[in-house]
C-alpha positions as CSV (number, residue, x, y, z in Angstrom):
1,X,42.4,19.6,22.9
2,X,43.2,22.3,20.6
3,X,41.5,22.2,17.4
4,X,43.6,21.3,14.1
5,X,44.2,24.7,11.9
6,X,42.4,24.7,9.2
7,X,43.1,26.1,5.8
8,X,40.5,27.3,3.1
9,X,39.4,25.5,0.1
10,X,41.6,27.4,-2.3
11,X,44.7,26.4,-0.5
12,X,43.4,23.3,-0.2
13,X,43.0,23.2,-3.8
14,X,46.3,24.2,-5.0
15,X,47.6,21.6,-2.7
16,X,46.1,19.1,-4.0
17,X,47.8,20.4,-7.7
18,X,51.0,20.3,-6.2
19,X,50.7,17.0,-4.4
20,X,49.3,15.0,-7.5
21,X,51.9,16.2,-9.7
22,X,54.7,15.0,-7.6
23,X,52.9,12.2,-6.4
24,X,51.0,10.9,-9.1
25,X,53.8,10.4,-11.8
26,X,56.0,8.6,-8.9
27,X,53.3,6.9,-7.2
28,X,50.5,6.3,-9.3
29,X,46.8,6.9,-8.9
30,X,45.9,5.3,-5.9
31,X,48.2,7.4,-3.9
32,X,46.9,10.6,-5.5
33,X,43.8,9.9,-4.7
34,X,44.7,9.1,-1.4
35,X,46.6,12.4,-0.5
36,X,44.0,14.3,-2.1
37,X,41.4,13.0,-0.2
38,X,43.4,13.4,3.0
39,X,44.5,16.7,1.7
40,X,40.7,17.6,1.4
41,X,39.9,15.7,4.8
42,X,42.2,17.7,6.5
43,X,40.3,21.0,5.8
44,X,37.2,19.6,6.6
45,X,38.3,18.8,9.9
46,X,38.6,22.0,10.7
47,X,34.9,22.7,10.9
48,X,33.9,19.6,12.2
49,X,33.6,19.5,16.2
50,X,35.2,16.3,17.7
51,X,36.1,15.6,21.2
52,X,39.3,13.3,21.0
53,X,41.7,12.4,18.5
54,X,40.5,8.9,18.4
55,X,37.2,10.9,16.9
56,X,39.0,13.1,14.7
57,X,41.3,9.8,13.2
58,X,38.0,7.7,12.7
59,X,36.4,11.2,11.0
60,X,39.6,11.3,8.3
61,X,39.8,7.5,7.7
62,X,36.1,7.3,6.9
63,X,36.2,10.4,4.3
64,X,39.2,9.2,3.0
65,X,37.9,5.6,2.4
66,X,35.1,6.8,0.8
67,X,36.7,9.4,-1.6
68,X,38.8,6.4,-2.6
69,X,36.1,4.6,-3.8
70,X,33.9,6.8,-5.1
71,X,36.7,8.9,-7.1
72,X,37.2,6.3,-9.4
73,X,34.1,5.8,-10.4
74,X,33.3,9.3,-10.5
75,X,35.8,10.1,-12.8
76,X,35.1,6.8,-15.0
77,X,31.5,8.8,-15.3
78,X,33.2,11.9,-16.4
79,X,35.5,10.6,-18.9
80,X,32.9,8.8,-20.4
81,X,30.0,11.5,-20.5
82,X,31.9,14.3,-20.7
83,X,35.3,13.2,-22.5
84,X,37.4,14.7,-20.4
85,X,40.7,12.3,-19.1
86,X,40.1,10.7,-15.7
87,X,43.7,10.6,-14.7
88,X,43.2,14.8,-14.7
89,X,40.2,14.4,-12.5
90,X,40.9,11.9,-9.6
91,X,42.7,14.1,-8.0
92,X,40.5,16.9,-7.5
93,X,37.4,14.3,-7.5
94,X,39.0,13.0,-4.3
95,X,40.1,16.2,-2.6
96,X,35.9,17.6,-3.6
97,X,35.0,14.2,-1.7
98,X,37.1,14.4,1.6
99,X,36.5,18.4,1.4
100,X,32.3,17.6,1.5
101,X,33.0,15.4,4.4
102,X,29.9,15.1,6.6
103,X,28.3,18.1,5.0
104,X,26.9,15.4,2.2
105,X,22.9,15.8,3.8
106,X,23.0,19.6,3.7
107,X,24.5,19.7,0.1
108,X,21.4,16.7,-1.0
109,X,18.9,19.1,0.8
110,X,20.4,22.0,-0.8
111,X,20.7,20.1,-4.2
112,X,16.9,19.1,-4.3
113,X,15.6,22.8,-3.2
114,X,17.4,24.1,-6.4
115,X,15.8,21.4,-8.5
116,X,12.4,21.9,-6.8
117,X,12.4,26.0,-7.3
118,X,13.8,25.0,-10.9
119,X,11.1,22.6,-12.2
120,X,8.7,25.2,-10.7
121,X,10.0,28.1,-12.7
122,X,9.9,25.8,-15.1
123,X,6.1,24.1,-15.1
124,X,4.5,28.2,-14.3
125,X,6.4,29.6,-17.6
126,X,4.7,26.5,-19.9
């Protein structure tokens, strides 16, 4: 099978700002969030090694569940915390989500290192 091209995140992105602004005002938000997190899938895909299409189809429709639900309430967070409108954010919160895809351990791991080195710096200048 020949693997699916993949595009980088930049393209990605600007997709995604294209999409929601033709999608969203027609559509609404669910359907932004939807094609932003397929959008952001998509380009995951690419990286990720999968033997049939029946894997590659279960890979997209579990990323793009999950971006679904967690984009909401990401960008609920945001708007509260940070004051910034969530209708701007859901769709690049959903295309971030898909575009993670199964990469979510190594960025945790990576994550908690920085923290770690961080509260060391921290406790050895006090």
């Amino acid at each position: 099978m020949s693997e699916p091209i993949s595009t980088s995140g930049a393209a990605g992105a600007s997709l995604v700002a294209i999409a929601s602004g033709l999608v969203g005002a027609k559509f609404g938000p669910m359907v932004t969030i939807m094609v932003a997190a397929f959008i952001g899938t998509l380009v995951s895909l690419g990286e990720v090694d999968t033997t049939s299409r029946t894997d590659a189809a279960k890979y997209v429709a579990r990323y793009v569940s999950m971006a679904m639900m967690l984009a909401g309430t990401l960008a609920y967070l945001v708007e509260r915390y940070l004051q910034i409108p969530a209708v701007e954010l859901l769709a690049l919160v959903a295309f971030i989500i898909g575009w993670v895809g199964n990469r979510w351990l190594a960025l945790r791991e990576a994550i908690a290192s920085a923290l770690s080195v961080f509260v060391g710096r921290k406790g050895a200048g006090q």
